[in-house]
KOLMI-935616 format. One line per 4 residues: number of its first residue (from 1); for each residue x, y, z of N, C-alpha, C. Coordinates in pm, 1 decimal, m for minus. Layout:
NUM) X,Y,Z,X,Y,Z,X,Y,Z  ...
REM end
This chain:
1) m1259.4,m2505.4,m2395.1,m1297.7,m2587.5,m2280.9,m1322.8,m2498.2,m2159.1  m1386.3,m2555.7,m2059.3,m1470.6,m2457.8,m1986.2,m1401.0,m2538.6,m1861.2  m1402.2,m2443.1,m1706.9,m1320.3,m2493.1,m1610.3,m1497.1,m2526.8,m1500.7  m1597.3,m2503.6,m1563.7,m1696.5,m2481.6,m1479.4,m1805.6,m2584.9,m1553.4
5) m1845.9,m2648.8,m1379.3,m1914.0,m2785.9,m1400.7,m2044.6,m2790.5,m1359.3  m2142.3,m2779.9,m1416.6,m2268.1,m2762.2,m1327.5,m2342.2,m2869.4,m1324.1  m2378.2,m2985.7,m1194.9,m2463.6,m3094.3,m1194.5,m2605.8,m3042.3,m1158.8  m2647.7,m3101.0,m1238.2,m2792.5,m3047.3,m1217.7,m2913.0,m3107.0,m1247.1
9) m3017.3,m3104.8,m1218.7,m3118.7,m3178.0,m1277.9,m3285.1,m3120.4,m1358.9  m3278.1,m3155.5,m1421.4,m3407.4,m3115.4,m1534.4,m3524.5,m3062.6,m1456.5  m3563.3,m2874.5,m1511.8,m3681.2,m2923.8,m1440.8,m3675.1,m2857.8,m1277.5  m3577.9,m2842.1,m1223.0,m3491.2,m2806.3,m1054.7,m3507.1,m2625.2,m1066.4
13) m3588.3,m2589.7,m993.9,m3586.1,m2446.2,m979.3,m3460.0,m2395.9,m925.0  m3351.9,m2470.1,m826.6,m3275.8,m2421.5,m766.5,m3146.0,m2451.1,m876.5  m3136.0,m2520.7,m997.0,m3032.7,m2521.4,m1072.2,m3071.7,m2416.5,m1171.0  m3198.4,m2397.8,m1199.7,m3251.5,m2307.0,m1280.5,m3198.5,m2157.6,m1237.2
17) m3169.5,m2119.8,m1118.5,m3129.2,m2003.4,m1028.5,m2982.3,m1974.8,m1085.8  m2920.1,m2090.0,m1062.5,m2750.8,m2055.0,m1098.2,m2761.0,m2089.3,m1243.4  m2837.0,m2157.1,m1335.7,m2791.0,m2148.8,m1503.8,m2858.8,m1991.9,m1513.7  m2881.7,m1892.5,m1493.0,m2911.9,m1760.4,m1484.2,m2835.7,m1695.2,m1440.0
21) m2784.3,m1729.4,m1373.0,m2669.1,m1602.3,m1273.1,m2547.6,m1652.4,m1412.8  m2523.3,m1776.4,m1449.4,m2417.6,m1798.1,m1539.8,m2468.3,m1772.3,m1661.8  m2574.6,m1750.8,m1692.9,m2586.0,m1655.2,m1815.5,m2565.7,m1568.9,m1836.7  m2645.1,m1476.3,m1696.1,m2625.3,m1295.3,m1681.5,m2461.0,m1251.5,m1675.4
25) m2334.8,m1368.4,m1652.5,m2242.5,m1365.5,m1650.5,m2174.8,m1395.7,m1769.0  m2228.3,m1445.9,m1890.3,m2200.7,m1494.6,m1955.8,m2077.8,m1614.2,m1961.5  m2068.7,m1696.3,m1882.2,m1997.6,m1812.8,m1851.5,m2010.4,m1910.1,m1926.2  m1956.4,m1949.4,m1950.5,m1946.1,m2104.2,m2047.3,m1921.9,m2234.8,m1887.8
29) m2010.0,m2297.8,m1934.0,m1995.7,m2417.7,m1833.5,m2051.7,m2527.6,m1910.6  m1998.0,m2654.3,m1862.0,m2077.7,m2789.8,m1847.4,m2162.2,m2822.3,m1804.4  m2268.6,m2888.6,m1861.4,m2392.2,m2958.8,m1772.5,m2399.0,m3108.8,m1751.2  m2395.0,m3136.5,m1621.5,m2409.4,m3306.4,m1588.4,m2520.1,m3320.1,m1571.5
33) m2636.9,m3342.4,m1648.2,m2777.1,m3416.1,m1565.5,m2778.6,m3507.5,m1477.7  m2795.9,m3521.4,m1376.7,m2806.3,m3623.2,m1289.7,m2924.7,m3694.8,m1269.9  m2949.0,m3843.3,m1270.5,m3068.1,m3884.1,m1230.9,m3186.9,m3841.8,m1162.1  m3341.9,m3887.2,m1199.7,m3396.1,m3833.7,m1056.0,m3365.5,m3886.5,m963.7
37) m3359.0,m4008.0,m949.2,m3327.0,m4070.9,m796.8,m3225.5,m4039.0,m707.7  m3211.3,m4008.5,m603.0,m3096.9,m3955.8,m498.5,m2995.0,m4087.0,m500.6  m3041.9,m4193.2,m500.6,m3001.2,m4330.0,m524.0,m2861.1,m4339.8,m594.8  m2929.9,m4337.3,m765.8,m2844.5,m4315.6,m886.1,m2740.6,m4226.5,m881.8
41) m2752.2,m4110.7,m762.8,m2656.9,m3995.6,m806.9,m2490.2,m3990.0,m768.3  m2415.9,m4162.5,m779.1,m2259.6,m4120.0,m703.2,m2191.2,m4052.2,m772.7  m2226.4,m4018.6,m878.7,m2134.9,m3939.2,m964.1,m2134.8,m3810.6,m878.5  m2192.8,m3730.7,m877.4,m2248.7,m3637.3,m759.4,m2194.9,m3605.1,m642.5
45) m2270.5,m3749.0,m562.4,m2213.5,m3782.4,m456.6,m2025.3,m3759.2,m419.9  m1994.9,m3830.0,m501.8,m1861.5,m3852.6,m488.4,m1764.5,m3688.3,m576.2  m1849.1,m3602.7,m586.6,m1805.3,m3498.8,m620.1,m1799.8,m3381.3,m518.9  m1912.5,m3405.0,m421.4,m1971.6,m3315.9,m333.2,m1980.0,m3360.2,m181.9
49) m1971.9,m3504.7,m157.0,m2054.5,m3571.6,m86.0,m2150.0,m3587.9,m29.6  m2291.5,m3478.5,m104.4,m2412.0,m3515.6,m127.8,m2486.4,m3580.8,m235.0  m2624.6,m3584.7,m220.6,m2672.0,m3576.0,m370.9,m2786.1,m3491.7,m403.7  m2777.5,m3382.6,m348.7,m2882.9,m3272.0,m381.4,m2762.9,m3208.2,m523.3
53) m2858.5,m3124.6,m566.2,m2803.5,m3073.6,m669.9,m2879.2,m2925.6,m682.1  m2812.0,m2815.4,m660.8,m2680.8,m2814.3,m825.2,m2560.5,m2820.3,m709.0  m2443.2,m2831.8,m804.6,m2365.0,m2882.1,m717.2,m2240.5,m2793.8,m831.1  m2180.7,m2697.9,m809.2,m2051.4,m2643.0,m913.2,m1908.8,m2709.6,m852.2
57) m1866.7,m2724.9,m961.1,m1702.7,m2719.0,m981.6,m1650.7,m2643.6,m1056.0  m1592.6,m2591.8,m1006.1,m1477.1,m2478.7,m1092.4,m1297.7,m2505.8,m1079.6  m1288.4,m2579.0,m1175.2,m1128.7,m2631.8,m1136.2,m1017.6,m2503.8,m1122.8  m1077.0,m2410.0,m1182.4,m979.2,m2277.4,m1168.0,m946.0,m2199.3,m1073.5
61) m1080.0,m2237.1,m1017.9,m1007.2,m2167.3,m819.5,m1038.5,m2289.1,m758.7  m1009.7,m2424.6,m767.5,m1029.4,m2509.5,m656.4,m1154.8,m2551.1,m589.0  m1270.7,m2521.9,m681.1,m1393.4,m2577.6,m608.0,m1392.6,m2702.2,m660.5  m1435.4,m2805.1,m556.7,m1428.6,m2954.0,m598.6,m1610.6,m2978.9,m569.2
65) m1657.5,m2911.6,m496.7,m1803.9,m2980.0,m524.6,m1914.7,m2844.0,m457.5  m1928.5,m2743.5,m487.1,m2002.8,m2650.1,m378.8,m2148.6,m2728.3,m389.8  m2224.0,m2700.7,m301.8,m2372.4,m2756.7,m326.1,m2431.5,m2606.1,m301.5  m2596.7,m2612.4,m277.1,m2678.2,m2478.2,m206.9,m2681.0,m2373.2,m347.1
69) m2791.3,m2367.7,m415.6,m2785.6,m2228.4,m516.6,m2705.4,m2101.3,m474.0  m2822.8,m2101.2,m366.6,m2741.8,m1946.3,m271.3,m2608.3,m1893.6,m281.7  m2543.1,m2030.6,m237.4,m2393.5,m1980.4,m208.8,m2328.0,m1993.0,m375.7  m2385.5,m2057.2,m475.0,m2330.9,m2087.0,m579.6,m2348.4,m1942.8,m669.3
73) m2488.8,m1885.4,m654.5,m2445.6,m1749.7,m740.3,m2381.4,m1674.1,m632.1  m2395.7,m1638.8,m565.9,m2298.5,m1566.0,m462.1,m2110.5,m1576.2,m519.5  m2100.1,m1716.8,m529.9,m1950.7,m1701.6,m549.2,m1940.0,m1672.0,m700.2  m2034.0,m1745.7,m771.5,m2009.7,m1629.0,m937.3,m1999.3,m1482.0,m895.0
77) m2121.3,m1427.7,m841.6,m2113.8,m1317.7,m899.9,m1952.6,m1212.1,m752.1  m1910.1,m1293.2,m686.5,m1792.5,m1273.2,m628.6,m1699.3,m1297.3,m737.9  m1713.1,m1405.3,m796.3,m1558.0,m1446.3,m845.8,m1582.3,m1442.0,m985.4  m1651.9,m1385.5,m1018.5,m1678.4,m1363.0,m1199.7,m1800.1,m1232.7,m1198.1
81) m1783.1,m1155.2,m1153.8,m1857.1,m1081.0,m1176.9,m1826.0,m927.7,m1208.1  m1845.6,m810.6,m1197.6,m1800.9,m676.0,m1232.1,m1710.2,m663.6,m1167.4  m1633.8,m681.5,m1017.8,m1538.4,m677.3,m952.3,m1421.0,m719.8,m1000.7  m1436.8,m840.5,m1090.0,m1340.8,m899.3,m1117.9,m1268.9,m884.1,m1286.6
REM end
């Protein structure tokens, strides 16, 4: 079982960014597809309190909803990466 949650949606260049950084890391994670509609997304929502996506959780250090690619490979390759 994997502590890492990735919501994301089909197709999303910016989820496409971090399922790469968690490859080049070789990470095991979850994938939530989320609807297209911003509408449909409380699952999401209520994870992050947005509904853009990608959106990580990592229950192992306490992330409950990060949003923004940027900052999402950033903290892989901080918190799972050669340093570590």
């Amino acid at each position: 079982m994997t502590d890492l949650t990735l919501y994301e949606l089909e197709g999303c260049p910016y989820c496409a960014k971090v399922k790469t950084k968690l490859a080049d890391l070789d990470l095991e994670y979850e994938s939530v597809m989320v609807p297209r509609s911003h509408d449909e997304r409380s699952e999401v929502e209520a994870v992050s309190g947005q509904t853009g996506v990608p959106v990580l959780v990592d229950e192992a250090h306490g992330v409950e909803g990060m949003p923004e690619s940027d900052d999402i490979v950033e903290y892989l390759e901080e918190t799972y990466g050669d340093a570590s």
